[in-house]
mmCIF file of the C-alpha atoms, coordinates in Angstrom:
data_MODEL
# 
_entry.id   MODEL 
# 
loop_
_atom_site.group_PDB 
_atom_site.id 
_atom_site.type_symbol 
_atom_site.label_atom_id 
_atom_site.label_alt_id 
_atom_site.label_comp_id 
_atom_site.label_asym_id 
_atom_site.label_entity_id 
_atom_site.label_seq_id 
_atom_site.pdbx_PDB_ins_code 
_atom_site.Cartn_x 
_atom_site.Cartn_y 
_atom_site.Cartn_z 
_atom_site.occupancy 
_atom_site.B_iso_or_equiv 
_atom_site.pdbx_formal_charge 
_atom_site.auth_seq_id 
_atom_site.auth_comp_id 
_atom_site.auth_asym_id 
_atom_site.auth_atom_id 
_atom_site.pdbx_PDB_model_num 
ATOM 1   C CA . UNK A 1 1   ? -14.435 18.722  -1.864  1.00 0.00 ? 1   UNK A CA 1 
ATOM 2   C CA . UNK A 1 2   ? -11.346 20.229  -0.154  1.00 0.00 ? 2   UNK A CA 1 
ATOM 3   C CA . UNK A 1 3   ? -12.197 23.535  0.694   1.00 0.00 ? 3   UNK A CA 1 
ATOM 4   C CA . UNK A 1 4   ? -8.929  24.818  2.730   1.00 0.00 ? 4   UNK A CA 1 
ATOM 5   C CA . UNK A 1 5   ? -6.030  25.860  0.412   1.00 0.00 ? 5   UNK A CA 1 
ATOM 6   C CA . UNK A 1 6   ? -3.483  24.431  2.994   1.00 0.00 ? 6   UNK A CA 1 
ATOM 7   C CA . UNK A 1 7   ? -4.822  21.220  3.282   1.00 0.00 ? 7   UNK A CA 1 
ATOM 8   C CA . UNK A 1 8   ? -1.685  18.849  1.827   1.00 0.00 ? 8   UNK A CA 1 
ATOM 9   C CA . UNK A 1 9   ? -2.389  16.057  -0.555  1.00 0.00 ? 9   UNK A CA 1 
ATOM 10  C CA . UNK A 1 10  ? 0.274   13.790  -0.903  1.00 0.00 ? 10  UNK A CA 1 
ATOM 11  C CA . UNK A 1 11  ? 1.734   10.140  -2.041  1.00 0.00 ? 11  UNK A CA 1 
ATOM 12  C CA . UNK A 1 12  ? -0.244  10.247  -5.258  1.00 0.00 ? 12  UNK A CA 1 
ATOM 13  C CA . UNK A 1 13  ? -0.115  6.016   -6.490  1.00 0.00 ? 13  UNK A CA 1 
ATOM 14  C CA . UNK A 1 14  ? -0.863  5.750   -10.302 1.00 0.00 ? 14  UNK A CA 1 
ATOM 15  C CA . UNK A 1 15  ? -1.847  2.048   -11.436 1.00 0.00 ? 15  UNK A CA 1 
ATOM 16  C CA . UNK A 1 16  ? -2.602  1.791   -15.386 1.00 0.00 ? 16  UNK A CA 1 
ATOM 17  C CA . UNK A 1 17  ? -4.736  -0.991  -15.832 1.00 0.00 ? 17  UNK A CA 1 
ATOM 18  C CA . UNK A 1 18  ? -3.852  -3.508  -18.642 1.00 0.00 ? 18  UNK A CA 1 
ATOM 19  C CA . UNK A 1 19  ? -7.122  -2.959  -20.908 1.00 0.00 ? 19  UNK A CA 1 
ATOM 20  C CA . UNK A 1 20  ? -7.742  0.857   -19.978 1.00 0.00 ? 20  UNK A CA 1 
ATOM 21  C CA . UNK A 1 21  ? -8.194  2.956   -17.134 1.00 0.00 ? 21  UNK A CA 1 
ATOM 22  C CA . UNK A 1 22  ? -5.723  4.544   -14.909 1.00 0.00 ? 22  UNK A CA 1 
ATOM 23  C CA . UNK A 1 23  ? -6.697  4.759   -11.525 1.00 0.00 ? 23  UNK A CA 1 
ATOM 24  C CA . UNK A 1 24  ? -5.176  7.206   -8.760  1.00 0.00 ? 24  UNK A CA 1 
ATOM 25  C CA . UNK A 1 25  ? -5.280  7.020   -5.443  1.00 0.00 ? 25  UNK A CA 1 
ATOM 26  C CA . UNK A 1 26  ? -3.625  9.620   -2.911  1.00 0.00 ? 26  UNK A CA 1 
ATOM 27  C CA . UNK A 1 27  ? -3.140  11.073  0.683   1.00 0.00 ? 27  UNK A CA 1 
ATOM 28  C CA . UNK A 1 28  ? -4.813  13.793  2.441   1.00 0.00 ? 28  UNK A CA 1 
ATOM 29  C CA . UNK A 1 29  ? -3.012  14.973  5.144   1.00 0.00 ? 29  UNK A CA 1 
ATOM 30  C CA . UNK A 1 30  ? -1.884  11.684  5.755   1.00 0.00 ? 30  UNK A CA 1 
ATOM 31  C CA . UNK A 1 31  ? -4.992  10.582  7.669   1.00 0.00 ? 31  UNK A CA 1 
ATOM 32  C CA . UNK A 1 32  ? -7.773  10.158  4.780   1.00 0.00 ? 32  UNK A CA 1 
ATOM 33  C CA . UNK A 1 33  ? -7.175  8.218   1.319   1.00 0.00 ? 33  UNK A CA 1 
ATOM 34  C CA . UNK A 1 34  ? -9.424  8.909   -1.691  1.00 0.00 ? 34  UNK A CA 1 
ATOM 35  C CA . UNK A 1 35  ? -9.526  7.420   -5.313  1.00 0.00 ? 35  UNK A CA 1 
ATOM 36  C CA . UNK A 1 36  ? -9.800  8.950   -8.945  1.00 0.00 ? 36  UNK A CA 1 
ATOM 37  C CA . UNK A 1 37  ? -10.259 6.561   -12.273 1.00 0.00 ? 37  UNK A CA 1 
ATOM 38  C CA . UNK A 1 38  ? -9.618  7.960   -15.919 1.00 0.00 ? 38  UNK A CA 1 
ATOM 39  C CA . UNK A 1 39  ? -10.845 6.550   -18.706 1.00 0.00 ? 39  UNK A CA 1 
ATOM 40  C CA . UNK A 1 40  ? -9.155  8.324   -21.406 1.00 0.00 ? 40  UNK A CA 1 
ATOM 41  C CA . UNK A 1 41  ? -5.658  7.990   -20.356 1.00 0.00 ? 41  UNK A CA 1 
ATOM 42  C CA . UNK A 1 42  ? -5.612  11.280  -17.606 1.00 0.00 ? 42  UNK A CA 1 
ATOM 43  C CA . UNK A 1 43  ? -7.115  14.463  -19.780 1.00 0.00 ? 43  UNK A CA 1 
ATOM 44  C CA . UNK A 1 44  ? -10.417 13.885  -17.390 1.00 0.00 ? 44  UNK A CA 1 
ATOM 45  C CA . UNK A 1 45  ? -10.788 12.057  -14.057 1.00 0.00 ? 45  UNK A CA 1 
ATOM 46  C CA . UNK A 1 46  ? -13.493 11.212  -11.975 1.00 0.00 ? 46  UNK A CA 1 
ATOM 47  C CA . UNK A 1 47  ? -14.482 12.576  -8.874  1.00 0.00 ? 47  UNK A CA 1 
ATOM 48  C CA . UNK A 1 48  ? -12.653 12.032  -5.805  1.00 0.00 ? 48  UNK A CA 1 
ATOM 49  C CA . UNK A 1 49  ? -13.974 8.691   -3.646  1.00 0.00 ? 49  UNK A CA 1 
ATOM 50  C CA . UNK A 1 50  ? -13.283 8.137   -0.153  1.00 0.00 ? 50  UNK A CA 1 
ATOM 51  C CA . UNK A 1 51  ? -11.540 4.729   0.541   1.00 0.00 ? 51  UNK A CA 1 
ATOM 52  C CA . UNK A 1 52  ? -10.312 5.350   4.294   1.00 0.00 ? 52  UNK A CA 1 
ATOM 53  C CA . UNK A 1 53  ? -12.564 2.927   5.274   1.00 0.00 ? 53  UNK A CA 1 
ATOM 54  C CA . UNK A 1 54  ? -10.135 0.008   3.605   1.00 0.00 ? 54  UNK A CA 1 
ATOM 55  C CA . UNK A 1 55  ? -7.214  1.092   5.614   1.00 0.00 ? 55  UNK A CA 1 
ATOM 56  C CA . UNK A 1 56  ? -9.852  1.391   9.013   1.00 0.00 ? 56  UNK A CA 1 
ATOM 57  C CA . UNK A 1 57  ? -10.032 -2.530  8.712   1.00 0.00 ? 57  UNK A CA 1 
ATOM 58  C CA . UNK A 1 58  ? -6.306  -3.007  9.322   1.00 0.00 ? 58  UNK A CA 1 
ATOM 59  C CA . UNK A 1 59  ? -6.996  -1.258  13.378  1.00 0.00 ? 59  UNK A CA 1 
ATOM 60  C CA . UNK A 1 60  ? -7.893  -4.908  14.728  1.00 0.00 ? 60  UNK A CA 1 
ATOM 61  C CA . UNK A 1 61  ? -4.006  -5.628  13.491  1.00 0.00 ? 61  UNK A CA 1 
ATOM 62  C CA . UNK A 1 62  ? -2.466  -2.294  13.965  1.00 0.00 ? 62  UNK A CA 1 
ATOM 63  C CA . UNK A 1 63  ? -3.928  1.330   15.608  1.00 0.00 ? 63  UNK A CA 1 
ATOM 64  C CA . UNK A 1 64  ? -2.474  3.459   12.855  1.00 0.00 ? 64  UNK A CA 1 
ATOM 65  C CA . UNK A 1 65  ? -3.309  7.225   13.023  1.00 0.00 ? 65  UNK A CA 1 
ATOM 66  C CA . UNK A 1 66  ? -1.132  8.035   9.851   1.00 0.00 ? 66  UNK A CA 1 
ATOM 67  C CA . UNK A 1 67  ? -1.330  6.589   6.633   1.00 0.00 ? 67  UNK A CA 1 
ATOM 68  C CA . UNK A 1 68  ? 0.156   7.015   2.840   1.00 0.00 ? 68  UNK A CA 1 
ATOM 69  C CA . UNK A 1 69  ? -0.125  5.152   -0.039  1.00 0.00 ? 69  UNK A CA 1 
ATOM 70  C CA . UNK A 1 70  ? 2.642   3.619   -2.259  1.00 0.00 ? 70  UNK A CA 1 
ATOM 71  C CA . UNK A 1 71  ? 5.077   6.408   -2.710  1.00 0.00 ? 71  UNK A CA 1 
ATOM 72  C CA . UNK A 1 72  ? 5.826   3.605   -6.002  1.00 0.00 ? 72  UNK A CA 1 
ATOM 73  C CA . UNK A 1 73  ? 3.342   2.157   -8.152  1.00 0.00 ? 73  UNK A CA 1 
ATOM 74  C CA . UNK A 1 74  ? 0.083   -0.158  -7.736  1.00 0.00 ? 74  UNK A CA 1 
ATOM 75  C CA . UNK A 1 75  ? -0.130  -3.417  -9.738  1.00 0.00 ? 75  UNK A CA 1 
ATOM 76  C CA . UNK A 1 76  ? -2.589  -5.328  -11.657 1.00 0.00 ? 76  UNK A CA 1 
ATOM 77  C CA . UNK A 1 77  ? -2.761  -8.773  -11.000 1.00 0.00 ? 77  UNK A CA 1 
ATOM 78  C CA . UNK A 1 78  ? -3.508  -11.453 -14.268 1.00 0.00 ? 78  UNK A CA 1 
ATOM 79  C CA . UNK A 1 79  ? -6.806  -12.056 -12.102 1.00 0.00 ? 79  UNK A CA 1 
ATOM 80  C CA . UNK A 1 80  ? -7.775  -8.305  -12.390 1.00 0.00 ? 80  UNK A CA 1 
ATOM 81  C CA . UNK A 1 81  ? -7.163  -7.644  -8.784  1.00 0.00 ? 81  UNK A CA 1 
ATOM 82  C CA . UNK A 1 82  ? -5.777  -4.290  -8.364  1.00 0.00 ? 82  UNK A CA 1 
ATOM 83  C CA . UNK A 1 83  ? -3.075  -4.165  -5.264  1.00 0.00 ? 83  UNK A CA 1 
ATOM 84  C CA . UNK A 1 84  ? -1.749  -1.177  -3.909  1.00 0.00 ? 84  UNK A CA 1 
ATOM 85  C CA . UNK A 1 85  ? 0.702   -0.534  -1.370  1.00 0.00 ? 85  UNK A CA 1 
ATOM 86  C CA . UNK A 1 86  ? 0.603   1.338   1.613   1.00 0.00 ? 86  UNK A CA 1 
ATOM 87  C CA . UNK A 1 87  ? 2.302   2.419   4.912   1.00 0.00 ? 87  UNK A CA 1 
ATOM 88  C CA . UNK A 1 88  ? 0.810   2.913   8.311   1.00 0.00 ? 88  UNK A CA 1 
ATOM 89  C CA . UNK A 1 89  ? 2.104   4.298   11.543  1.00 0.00 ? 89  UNK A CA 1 
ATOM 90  C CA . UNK A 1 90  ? 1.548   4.403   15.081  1.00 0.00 ? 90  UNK A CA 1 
ATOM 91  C CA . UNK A 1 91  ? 2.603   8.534   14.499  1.00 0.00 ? 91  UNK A CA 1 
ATOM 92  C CA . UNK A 1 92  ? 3.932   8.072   18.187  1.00 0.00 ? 92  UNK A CA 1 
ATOM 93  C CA . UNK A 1 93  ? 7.660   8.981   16.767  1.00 0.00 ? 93  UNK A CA 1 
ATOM 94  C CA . UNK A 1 94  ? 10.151  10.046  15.049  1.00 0.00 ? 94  UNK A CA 1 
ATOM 95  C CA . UNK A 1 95  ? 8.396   12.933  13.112  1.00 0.00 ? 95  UNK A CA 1 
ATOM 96  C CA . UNK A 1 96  ? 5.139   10.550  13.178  1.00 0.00 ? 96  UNK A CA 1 
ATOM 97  C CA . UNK A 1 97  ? 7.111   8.294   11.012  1.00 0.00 ? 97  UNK A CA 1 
ATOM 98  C CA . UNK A 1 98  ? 7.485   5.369   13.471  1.00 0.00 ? 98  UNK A CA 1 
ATOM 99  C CA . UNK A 1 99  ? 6.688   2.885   14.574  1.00 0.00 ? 99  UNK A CA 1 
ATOM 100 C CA . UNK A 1 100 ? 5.209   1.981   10.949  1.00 0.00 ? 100 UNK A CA 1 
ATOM 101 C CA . UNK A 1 101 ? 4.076   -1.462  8.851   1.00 0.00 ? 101 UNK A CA 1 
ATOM 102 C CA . UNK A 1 102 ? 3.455   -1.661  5.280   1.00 0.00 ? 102 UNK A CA 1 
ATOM 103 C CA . UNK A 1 103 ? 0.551   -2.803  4.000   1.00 0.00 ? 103 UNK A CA 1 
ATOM 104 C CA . UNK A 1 104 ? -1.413  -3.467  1.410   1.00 0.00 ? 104 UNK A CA 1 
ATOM 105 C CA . UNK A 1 105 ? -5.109  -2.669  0.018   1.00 0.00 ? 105 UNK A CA 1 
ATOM 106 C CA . UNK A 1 106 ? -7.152  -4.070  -3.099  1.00 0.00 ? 106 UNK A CA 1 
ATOM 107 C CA . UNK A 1 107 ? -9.295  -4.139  -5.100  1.00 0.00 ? 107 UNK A CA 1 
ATOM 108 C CA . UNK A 1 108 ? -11.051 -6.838  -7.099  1.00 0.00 ? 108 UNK A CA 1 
ATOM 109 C CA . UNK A 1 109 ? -14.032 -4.818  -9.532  1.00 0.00 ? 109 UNK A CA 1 
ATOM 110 C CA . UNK A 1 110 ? -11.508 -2.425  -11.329 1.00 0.00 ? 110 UNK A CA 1 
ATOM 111 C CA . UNK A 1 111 ? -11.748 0.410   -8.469  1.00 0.00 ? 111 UNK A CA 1 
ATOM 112 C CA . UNK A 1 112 ? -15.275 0.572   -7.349  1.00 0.00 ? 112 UNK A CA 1 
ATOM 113 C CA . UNK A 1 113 ? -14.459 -0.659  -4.069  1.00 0.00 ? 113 UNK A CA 1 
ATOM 114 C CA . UNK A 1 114 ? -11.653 -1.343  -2.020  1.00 0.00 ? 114 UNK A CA 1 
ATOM 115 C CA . UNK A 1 115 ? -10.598 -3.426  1.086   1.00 0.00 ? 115 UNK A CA 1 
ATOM 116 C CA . UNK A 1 116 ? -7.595  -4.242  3.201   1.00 0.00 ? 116 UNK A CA 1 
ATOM 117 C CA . UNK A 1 117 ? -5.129  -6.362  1.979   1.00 0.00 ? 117 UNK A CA 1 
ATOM 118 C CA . UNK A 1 118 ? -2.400  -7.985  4.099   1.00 0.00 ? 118 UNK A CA 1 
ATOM 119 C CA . UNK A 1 119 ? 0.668   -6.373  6.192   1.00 0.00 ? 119 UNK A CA 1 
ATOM 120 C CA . UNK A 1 120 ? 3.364   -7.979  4.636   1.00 0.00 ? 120 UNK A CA 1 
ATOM 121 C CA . UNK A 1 121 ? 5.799   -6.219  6.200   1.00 0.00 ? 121 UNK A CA 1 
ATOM 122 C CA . UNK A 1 122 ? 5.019   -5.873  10.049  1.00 0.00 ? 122 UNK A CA 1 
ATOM 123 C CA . UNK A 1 123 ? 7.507   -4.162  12.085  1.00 0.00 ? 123 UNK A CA 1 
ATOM 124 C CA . UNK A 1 124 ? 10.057  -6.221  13.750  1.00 0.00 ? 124 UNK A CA 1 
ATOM 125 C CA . UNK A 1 125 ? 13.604  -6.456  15.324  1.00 0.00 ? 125 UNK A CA 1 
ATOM 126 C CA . UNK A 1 126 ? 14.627  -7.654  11.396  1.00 0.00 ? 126 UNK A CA 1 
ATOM 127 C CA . UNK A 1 127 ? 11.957  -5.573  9.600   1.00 0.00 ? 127 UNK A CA 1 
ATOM 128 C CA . UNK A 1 128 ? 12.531  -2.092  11.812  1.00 0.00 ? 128 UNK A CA 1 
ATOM 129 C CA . UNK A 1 129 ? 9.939   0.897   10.475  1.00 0.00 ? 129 UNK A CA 1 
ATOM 130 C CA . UNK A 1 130 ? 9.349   -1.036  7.022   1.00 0.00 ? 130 UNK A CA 1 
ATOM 131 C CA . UNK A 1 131 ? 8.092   1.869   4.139   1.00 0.00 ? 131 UNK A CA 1 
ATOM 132 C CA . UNK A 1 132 ? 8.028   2.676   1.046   1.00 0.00 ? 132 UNK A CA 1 
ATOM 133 C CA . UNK A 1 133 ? 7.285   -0.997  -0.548  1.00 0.00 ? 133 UNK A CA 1 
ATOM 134 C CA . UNK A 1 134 ? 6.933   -2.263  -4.115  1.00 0.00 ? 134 UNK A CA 1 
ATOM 135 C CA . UNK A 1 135 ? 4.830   -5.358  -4.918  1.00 0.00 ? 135 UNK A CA 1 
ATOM 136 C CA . UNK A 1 136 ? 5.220   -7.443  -8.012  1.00 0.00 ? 136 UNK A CA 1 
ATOM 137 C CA . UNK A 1 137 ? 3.647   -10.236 -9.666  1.00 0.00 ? 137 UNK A CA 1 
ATOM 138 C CA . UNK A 1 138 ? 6.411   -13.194 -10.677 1.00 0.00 ? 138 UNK A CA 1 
ATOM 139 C CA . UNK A 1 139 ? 6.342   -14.852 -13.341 1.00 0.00 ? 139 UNK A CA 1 
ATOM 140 C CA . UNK A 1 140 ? 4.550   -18.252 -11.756 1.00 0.00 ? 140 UNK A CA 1 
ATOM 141 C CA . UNK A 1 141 ? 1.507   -15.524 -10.471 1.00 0.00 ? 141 UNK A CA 1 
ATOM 142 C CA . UNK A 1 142 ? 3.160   -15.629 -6.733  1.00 0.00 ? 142 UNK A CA 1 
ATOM 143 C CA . UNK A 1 143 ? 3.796   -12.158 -5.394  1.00 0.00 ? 143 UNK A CA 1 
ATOM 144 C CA . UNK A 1 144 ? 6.609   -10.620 -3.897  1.00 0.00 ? 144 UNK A CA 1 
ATOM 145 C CA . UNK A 1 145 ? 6.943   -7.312  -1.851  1.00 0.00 ? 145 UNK A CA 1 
ATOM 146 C CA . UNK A 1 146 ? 10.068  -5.279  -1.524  1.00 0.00 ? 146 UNK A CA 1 
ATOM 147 C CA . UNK A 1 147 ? 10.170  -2.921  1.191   1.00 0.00 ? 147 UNK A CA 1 
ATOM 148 C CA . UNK A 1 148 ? 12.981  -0.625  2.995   1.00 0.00 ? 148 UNK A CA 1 
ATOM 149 C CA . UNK A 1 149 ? 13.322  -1.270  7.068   1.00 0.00 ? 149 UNK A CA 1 
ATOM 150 C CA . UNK A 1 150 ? 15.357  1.614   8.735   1.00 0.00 ? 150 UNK A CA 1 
ATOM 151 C CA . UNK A 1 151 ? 18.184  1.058   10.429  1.00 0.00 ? 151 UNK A CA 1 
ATOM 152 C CA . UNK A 1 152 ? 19.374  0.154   14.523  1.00 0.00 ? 152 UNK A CA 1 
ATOM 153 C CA . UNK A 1 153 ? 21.289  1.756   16.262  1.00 0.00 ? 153 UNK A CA 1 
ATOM 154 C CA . UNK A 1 154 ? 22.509  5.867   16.734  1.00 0.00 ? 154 UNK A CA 1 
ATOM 155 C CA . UNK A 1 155 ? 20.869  6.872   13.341  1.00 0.00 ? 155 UNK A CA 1 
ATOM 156 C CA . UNK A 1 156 ? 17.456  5.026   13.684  1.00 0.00 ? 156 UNK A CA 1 
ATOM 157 C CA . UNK A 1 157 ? 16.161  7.611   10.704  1.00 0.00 ? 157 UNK A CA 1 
ATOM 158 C CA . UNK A 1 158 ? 19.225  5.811   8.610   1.00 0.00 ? 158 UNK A CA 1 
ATOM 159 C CA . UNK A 1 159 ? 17.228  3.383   5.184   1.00 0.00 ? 159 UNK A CA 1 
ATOM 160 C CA . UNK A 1 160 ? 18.865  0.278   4.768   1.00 0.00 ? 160 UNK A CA 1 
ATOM 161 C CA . UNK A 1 161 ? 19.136  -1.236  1.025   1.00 0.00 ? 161 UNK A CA 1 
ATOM 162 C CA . UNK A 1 162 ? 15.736  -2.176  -0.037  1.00 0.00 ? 162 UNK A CA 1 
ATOM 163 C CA . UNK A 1 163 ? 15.028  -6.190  0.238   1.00 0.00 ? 163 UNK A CA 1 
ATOM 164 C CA . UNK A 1 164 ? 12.625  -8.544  -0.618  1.00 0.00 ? 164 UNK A CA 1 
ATOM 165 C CA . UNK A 1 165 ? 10.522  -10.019 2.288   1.00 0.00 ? 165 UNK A CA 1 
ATOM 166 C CA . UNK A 1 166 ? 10.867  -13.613 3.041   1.00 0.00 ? 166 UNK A CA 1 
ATOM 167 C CA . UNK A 1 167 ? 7.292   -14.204 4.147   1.00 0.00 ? 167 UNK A CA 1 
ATOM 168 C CA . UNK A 1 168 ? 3.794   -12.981 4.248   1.00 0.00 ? 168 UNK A CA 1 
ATOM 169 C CA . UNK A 1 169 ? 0.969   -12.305 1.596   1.00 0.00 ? 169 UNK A CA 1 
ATOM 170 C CA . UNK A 1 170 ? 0.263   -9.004  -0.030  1.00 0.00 ? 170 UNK A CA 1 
ATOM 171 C CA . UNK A 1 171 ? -2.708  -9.237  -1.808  1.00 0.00 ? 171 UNK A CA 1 
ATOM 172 C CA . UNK A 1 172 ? -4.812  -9.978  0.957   1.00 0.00 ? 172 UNK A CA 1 
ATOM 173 C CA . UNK A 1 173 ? -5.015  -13.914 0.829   1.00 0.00 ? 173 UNK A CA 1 
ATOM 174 C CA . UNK A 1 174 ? -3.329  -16.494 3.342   1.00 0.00 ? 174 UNK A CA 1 
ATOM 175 C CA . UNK A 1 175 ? 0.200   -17.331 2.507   1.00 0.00 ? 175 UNK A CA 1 
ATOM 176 C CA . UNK A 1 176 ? 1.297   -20.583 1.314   1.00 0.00 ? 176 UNK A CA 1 
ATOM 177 C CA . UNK A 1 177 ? 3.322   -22.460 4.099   1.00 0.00 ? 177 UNK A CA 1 
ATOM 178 C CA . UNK A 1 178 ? 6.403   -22.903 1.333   1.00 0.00 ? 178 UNK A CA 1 
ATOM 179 C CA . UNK A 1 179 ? 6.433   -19.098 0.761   1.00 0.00 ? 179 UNK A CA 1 
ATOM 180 C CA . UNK A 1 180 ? 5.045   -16.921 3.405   1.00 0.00 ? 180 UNK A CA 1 
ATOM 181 C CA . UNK A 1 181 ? 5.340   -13.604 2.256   1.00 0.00 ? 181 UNK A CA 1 
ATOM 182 C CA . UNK A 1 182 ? 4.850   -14.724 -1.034  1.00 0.00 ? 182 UNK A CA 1 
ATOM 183 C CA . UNK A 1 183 ? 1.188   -14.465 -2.486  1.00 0.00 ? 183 UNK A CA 1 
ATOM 184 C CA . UNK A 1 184 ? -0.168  -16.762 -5.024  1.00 0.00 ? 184 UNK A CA 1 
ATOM 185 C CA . UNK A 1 185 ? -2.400  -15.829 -8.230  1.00 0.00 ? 185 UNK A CA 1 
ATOM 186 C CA . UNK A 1 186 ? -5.713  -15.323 -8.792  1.00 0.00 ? 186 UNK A CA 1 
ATOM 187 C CA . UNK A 1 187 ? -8.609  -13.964 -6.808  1.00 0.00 ? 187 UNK A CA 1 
ATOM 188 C CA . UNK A 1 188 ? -8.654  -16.720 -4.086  1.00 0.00 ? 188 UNK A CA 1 
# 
């Protein structure tokens, strides 16, 4: 399936699911993102699936030309839905690292198939170059995604302290007016 030796794969994004498979999902070359399952707890995996055409569905929002999943962890949802995060980028600067959202894609029949999400974490004058988000699923089934914006200023490449977004949904769903960036539980 990837025939060149130099090809990189990268940002590999484990989720264990609550009642038994792990699935795997990870980077090649930053511009293609495939999917792996095991069902026996990782000593055999399936075979690599395409899922690039989740993160093509974010283009009507944002012209990305480089993506990456997590570089944390995927979550299972109560409901089953599988939510993964992931960053895209313009690739226009800094190293093809900026300007950048994070986003987020799921999945709601245990890996199968796969579709965009929501960018919870779009880039703006508070939110500069967001990456390398976390979701997590409270305790009341609302959602919450943690994300690191880079700094302003003379050291642009400089990571501010990791903070939880105010608004926006990241499973895919509208948000609630109350909580914006805050998604609510279920597979609505």
């Amino acid at each position: 399936m990837f025939p060149r030796p130099s090809l990189v794969l990268c940002v590999l994004v484990l989720l264990a699911d609550g009642v038994g498979p792990v699935h795997a999902l990870f980077c090649l070359e930053y511009a293609r993102c495939f999917y792996r399952r095991s069902d026996d707890d990782g000593p055999t995996w399936s075979q690599p699936v395409e899922i690039t055409d989740a993160f093509e569905r974010f283009r009507g929002d944002y012209d990305w030309t480089v993506l990456a999943t997590g570089p944390a962890h995927g979550i299972q949802l109560r409901s089953g839905r599988l939510v993964v995060p992931v960053w895209l980028s313009t690739g226009t600067g800094g190293h093809a690292h900026r300007p950048s959202v994070t986003a987020t894609i799921v999945s709601d029949d245990a890996g199968v198939t796969w579709k965009r999400g929501s960018i919870p974490v779009p880039n703006t004058p508070e939110w500069i170059n967001p990456n390398e988000t976390v979701v997590v699923e409270l305790a009341d089934g609302r959602g919450r995604a943690r994300s690191v914006p880079r700094a302003r200023g003379p050291r642009p490449q400089a990571r501010l302290p990791a903070r939880c977004c105010p608004r926006a949904a990241v499973d895919g769903r509208s948000s609630s007016p109350e909580h914006p960036r805050v998604f609510a539980g279920g597979t609505g």
